[in-house]
LUMFI-344981 format. One record per atom (N, C-alpha, C, O): residue number from 0; atom name; z, x negated, y. Coordinates in steps of 0.02 Angstrom, whole numbers, always signed. Layout:
REM LUMFI-344981
SITE  vexkol  dovo      pz      px      py
SITE     NUM    CA       Z       X       Y
...
//
This chain:
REM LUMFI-344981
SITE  vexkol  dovo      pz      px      py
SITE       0     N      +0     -42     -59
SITE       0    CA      +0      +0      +0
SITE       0     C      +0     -44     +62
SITE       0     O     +36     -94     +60
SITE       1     N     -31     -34    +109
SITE       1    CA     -45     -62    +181
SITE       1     C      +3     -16    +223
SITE       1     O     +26     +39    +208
SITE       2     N     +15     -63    +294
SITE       2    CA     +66     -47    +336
SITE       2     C     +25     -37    +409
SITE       2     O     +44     -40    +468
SITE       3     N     -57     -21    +372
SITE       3    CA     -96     -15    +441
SITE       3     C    -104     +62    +437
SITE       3     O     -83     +95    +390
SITE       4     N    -139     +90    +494
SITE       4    CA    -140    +180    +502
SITE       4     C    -208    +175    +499
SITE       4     O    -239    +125    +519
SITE       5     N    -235    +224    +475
SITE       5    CA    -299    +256    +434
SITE       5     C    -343    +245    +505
SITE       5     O    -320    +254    +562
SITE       6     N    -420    +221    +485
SITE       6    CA    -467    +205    +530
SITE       6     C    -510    +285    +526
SITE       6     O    -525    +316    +475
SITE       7     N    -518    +299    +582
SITE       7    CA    -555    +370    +591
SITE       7     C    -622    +324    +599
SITE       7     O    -629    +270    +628
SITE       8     N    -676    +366    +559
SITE       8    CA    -730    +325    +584
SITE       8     C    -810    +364    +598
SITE       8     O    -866    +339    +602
SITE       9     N    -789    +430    +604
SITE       9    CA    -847    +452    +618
SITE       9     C    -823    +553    +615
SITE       9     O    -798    +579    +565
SITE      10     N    -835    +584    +668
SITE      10    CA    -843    +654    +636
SITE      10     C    -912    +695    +667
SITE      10     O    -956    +675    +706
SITE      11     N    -905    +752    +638
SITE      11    CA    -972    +807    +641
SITE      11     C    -962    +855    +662
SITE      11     O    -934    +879    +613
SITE      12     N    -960    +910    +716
SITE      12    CA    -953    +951    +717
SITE      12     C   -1023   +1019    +680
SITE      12     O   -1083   +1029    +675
SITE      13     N    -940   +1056    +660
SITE      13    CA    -988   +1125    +627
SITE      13     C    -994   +1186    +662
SITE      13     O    -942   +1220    +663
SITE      14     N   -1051   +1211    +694
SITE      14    CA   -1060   +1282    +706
SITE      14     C   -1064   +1326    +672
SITE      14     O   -1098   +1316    +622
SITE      15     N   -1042   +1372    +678
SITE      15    CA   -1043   +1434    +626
SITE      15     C   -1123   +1486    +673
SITE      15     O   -1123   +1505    +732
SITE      16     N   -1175   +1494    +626
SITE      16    CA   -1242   +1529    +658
SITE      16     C   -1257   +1582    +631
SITE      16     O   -1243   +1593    +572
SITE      17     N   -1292   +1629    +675
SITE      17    CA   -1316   +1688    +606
SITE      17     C   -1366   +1683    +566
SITE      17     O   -1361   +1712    +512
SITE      18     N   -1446   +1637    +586
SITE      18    CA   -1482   +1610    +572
SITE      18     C   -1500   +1538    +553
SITE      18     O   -1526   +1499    +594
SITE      19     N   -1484   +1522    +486
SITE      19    CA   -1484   +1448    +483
SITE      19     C   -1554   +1416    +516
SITE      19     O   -1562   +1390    +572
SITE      20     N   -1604   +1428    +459
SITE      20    CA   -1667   +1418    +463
SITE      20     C   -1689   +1420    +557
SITE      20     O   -1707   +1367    +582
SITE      21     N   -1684   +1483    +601
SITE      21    CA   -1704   +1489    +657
SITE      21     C   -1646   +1429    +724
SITE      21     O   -1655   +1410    +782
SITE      22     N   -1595   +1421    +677
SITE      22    CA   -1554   +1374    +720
SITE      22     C   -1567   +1295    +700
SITE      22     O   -1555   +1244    +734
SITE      23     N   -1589   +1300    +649
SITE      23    CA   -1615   +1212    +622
SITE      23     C   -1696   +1222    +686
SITE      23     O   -1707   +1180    +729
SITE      24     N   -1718   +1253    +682
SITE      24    CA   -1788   +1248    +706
SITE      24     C   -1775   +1241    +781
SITE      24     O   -1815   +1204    +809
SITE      25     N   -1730   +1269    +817
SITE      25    CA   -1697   +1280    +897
SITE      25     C   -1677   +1198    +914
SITE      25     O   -1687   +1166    +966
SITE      26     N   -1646   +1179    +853
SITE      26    CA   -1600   +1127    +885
SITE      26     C   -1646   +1060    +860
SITE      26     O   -1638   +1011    +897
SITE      27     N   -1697   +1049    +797
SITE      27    CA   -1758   +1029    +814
SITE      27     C   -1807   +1005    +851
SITE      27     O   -1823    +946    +859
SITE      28     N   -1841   +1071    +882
SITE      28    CA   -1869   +1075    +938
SITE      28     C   -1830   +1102    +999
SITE      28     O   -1862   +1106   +1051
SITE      29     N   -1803   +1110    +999
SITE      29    CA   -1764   +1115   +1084
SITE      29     C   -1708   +1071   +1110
SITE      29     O   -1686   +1082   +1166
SITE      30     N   -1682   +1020   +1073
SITE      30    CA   -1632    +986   +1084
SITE      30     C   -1658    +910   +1061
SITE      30     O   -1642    +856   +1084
SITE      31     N   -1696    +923   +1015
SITE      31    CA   -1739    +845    +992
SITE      31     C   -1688    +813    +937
SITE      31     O   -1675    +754    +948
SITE      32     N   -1654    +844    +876
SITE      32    CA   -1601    +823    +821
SITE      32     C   -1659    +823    +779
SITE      32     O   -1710    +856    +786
SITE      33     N   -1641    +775    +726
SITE      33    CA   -1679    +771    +661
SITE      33     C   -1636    +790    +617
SITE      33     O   -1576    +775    +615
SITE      34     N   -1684    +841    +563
SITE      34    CA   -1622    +844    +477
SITE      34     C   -1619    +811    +444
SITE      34     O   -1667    +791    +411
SITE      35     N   -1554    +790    +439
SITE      35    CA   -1528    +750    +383
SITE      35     C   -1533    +783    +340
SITE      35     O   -1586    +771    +311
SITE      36     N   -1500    +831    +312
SITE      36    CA   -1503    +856    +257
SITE      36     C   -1507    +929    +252
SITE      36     O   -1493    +950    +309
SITE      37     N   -1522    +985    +208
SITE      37    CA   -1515   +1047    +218
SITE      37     C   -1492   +1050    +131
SITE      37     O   -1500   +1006     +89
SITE      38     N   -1462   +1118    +124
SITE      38    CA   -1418   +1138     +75
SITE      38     C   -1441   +1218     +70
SITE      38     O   -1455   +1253    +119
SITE      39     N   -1442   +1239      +8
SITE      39    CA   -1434   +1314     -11
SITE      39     C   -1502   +1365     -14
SITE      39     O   -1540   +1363     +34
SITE      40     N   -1515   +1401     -61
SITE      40    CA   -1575   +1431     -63
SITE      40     C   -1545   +1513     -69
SITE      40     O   -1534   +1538    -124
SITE      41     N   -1535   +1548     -10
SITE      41    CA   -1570   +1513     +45
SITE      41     C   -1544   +1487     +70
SITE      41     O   -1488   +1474     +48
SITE      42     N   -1563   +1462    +133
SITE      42    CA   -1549   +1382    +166
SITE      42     C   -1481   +1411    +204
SITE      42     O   -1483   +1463    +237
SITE      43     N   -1420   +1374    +194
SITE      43    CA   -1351   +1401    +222
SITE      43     C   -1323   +1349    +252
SITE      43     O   -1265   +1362    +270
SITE      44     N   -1345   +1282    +266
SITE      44    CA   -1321   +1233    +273
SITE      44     C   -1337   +1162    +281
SITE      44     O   -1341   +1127    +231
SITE      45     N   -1350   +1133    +352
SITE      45    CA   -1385   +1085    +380
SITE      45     C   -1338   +1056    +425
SITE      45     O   -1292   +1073    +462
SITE      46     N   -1385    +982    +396
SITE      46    CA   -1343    +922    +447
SITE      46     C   -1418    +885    +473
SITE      46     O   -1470    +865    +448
SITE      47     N   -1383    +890    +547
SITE      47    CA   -1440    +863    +608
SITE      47     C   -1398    +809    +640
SITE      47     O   -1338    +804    +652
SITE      48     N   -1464    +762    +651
SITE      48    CA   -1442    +704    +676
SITE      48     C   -1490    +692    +750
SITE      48     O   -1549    +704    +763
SITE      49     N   -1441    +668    +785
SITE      49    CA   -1479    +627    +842
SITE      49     C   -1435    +595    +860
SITE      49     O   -1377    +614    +868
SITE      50     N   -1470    +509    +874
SITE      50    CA   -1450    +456    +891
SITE      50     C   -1369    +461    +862
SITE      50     O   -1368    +497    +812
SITE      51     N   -1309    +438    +879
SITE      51    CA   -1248    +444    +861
SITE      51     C   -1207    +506    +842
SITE      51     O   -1148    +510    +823
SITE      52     N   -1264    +566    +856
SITE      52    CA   -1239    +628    +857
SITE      52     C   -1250    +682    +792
SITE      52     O   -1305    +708    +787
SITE      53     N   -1208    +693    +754
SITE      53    CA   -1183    +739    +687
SITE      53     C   -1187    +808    +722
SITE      53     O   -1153    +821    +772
SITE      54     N   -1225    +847    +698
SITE      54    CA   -1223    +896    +710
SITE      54     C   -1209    +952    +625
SITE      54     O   -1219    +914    +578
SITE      55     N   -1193   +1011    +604
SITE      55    CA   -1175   +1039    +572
SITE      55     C   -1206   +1123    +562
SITE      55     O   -1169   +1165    +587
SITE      56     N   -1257   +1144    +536
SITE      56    CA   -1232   +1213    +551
SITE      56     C   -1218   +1254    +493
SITE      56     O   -1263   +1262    +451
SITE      57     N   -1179   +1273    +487
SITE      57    CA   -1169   +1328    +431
SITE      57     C   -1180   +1403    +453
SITE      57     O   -1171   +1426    +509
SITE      58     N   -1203   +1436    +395
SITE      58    CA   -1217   +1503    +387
SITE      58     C   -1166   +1542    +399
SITE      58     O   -1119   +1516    +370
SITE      59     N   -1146   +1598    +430
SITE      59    CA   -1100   +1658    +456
SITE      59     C   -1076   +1688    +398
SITE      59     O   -1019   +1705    +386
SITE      60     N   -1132   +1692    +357
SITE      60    CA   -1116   +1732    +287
SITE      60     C   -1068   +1684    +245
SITE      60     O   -1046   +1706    +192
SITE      61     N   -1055   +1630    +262
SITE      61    CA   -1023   +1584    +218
SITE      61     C    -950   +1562    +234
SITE      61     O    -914   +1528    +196
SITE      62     N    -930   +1588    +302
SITE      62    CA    -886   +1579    +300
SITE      62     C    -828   +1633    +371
SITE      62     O    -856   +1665    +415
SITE      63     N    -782   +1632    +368
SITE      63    CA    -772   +1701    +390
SITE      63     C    -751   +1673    +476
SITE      63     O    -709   +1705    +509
SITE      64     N    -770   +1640    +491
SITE      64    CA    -786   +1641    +540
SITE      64     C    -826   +1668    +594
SITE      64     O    -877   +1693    +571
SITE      65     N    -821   +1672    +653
SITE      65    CA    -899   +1706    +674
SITE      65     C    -957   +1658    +726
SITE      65     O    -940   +1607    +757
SITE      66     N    -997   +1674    +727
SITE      66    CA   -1050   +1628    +743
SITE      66     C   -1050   +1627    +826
SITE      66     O   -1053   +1684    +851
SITE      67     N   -1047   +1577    +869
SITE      67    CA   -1045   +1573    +921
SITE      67     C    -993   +1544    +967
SITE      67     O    -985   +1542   +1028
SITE      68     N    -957   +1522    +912
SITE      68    CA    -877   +1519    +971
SITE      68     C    -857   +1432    +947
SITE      68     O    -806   +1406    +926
SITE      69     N    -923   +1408    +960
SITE      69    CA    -916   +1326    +969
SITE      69     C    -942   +1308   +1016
SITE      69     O    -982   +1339   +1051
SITE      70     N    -915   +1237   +1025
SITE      70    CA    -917   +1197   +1080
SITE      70     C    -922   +1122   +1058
SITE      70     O    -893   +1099   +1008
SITE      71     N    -950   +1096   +1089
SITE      71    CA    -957   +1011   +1072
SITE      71     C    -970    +980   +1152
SITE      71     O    -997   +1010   +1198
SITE      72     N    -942    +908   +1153
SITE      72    CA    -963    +904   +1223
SITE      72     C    -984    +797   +1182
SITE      72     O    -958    +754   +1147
SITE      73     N   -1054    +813   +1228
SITE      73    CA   -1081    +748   +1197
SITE      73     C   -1099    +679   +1266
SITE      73     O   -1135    +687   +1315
SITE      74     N   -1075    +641   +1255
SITE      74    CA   -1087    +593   +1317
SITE      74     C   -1150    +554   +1305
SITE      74     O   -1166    +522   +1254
SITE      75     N   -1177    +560   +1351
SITE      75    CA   -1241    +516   +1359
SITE      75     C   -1261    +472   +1413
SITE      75     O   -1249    +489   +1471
SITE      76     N   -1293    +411   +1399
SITE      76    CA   -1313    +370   +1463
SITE      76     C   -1377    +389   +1517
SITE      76     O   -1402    +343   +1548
SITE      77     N   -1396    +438   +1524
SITE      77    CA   -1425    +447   +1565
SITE      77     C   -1466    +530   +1559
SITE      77     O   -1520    +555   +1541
SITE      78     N   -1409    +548   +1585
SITE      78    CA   -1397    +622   +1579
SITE      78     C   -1440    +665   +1629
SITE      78     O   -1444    +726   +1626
SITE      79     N   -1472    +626   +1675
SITE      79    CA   -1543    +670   +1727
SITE      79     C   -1607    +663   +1680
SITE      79     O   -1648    +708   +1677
SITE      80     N   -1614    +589   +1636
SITE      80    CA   -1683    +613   +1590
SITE      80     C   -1677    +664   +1545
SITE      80     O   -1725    +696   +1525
SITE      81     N   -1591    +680   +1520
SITE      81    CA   -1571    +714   +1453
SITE      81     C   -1598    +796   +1486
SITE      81     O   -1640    +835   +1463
SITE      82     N   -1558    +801   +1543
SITE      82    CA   -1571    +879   +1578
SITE      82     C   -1641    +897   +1573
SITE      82     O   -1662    +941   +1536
SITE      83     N   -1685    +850   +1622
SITE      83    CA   -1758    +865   +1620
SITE      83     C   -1776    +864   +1562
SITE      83     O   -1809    +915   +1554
SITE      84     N   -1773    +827   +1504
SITE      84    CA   -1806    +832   +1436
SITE      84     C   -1803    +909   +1402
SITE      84     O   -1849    +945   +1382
SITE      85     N   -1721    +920   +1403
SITE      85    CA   -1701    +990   +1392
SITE      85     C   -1748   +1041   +1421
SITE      85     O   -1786   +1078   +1390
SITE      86     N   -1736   +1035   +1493
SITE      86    CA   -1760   +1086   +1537
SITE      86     C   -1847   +1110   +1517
SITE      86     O   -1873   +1166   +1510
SITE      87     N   -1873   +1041   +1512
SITE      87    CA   -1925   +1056   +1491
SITE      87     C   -1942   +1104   +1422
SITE      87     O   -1975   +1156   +1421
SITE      88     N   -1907   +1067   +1362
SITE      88    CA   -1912   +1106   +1314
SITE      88     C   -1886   +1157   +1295
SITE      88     O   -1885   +1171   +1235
SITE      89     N   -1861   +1193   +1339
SITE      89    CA   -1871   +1276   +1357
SITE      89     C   -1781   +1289   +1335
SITE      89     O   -1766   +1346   +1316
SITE      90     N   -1737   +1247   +1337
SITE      90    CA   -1641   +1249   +1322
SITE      90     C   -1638   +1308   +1384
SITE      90     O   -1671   +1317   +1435
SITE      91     N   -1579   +1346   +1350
SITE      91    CA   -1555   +1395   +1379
SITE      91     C   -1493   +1347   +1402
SITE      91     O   -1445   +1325   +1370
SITE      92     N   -1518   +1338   +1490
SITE      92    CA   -1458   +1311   +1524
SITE      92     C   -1410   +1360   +1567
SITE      92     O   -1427   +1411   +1598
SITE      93     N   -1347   +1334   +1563
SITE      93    CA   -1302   +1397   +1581
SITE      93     C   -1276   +1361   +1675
SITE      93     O   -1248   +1386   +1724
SITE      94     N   -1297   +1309   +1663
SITE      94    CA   -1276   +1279   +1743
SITE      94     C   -1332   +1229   +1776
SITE      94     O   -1392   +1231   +1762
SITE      95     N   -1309   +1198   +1808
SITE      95    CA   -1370   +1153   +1840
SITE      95     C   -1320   +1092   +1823
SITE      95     O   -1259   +1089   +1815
SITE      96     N   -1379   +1038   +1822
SITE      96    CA   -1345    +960   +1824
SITE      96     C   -1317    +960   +1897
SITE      96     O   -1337    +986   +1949
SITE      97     N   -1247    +909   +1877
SITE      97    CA   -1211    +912   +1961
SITE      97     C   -1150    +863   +1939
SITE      97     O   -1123    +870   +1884
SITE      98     N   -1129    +813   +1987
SITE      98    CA   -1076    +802   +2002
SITE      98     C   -1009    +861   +1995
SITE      98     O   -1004    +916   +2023
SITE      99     N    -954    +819   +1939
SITE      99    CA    -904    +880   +1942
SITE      99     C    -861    +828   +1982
SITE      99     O    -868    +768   +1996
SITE     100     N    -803    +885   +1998
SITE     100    CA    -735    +855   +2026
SITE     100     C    -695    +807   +1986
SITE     100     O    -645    +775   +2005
SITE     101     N    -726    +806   +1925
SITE     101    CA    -668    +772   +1863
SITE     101     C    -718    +715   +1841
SITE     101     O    -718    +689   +1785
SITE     102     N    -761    +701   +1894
SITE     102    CA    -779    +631   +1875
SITE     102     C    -834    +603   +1812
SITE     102     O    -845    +551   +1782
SITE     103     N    -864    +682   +1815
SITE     103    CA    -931    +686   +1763
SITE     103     C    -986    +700   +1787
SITE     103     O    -984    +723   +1844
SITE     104     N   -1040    +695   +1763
SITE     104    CA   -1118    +711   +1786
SITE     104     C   -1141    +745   +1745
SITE     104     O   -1160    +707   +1701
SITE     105     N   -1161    +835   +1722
SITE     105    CA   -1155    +875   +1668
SITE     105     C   -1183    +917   +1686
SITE     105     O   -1195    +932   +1745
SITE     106     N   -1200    +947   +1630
SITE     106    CA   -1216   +1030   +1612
SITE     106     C   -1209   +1052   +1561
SITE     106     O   -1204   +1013   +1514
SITE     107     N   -1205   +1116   +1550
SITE     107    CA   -1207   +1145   +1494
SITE     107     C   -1289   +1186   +1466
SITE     107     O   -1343   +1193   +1494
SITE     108     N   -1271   +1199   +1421
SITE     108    CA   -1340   +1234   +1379
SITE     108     C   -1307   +1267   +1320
SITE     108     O   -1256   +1238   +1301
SITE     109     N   -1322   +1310   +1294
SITE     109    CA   -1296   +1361   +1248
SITE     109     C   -1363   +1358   +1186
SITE     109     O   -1419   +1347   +1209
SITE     110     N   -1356   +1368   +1110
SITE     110    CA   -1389   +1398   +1063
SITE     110     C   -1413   +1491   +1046
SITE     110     O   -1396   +1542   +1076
SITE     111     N   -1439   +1485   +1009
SITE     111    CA   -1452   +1586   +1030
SITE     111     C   -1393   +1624   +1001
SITE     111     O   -1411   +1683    +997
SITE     112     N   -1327   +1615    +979
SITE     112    CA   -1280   +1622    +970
SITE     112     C   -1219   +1596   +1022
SITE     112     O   -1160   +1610   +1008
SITE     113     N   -1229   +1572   +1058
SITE     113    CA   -1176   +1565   +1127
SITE     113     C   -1137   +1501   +1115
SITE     113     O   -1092   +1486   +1154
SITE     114     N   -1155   +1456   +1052
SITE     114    CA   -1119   +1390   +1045
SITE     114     C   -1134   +1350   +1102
SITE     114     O   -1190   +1336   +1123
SITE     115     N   -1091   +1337   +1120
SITE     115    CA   -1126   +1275   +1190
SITE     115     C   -1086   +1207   +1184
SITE     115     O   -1028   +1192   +1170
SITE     116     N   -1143   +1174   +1201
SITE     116    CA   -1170   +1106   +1214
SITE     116     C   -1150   +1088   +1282
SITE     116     O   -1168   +1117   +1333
SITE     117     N   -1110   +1038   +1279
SITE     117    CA   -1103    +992   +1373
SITE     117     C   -1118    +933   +1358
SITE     117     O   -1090    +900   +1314
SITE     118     N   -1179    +908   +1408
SITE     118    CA   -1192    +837   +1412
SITE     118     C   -1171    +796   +1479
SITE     118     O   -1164    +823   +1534
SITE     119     N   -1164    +733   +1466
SITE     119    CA   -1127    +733   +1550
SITE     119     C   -1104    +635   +1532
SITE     119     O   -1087    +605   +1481
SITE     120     N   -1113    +619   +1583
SITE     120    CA   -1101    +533   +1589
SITE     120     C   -1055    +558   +1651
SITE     120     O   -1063    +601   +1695
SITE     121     N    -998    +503   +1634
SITE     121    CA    -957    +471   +1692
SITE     121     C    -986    +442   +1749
SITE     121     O   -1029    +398   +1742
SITE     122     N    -965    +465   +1817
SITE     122    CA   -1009    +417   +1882
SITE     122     C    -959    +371   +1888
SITE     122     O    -899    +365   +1876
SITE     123     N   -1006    +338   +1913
SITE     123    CA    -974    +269   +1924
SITE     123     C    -939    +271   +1983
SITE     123     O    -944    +325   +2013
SITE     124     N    -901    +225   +2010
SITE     124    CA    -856    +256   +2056
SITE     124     C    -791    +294   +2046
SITE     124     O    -737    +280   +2073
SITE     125     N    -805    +345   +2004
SITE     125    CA    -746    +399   +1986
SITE     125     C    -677    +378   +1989
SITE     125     O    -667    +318   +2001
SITE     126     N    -645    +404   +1984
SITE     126    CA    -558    +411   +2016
SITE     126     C    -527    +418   +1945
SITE     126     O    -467    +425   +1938
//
């Protein structure tokens, strides 16, 4: 036995969706994630990747949760190409990119289930 504390080394967040298939294809093409893997016939269960980012979605029917009431907030280095990239590919944005009071550069964007997404880099300067 070791007298060191357990190394965390990676997690994923899981959304709960009503549409697997139509939410793998959203976050695909509208967010730019690649699948790692998909699970279940029918399909109930996918893992999307972009760059450092685990994404998760599970099927509604699978678990008694309900679909929509996630949140992930992802940091990125250069969060005005990330917006415009989004913006372009048609993301349902819920704010505008902007300087917050708390020392972030962000927005949000939501899935067709109301899970939302915040992207946002620290300004430099900040307090």
């Amino acid at each position: 036995m070791t007298d060191e504390a357990p190394m965390m080394a990676g997690s994923a967040t899981v959304f709960v969706v009503s549409d697997v298939a139509a939410s793998l294809a959203h976050y695909r093409d509208v967010f730019g994630f690649e699948i790692a893997f998909e699970d279940g016939s029918p399909l109930s269960y996918v893992c999307l990747c972009r760059e450092a980012v685990n994404l998760h979605l599970l099927a509604a029917s699978r678990t008694k949760r309900s679909p929509g009431q996630g949140g992930l907030c992802i940091f990125v280095r250069d969060v005005d190409r990330l917006y415009a990239e989004l913006a372009e590919r048609g993301a349902r944005l819920i704010n505008q990119l902007e300087d917050r009071h708390y020392g972030m550069r962000d927005f949000d964007a939501v899935d067709a289930d109301g899970n939302q997404l915040t992207f946002g880099m620290g300004m430099s300067g900040a307090a």
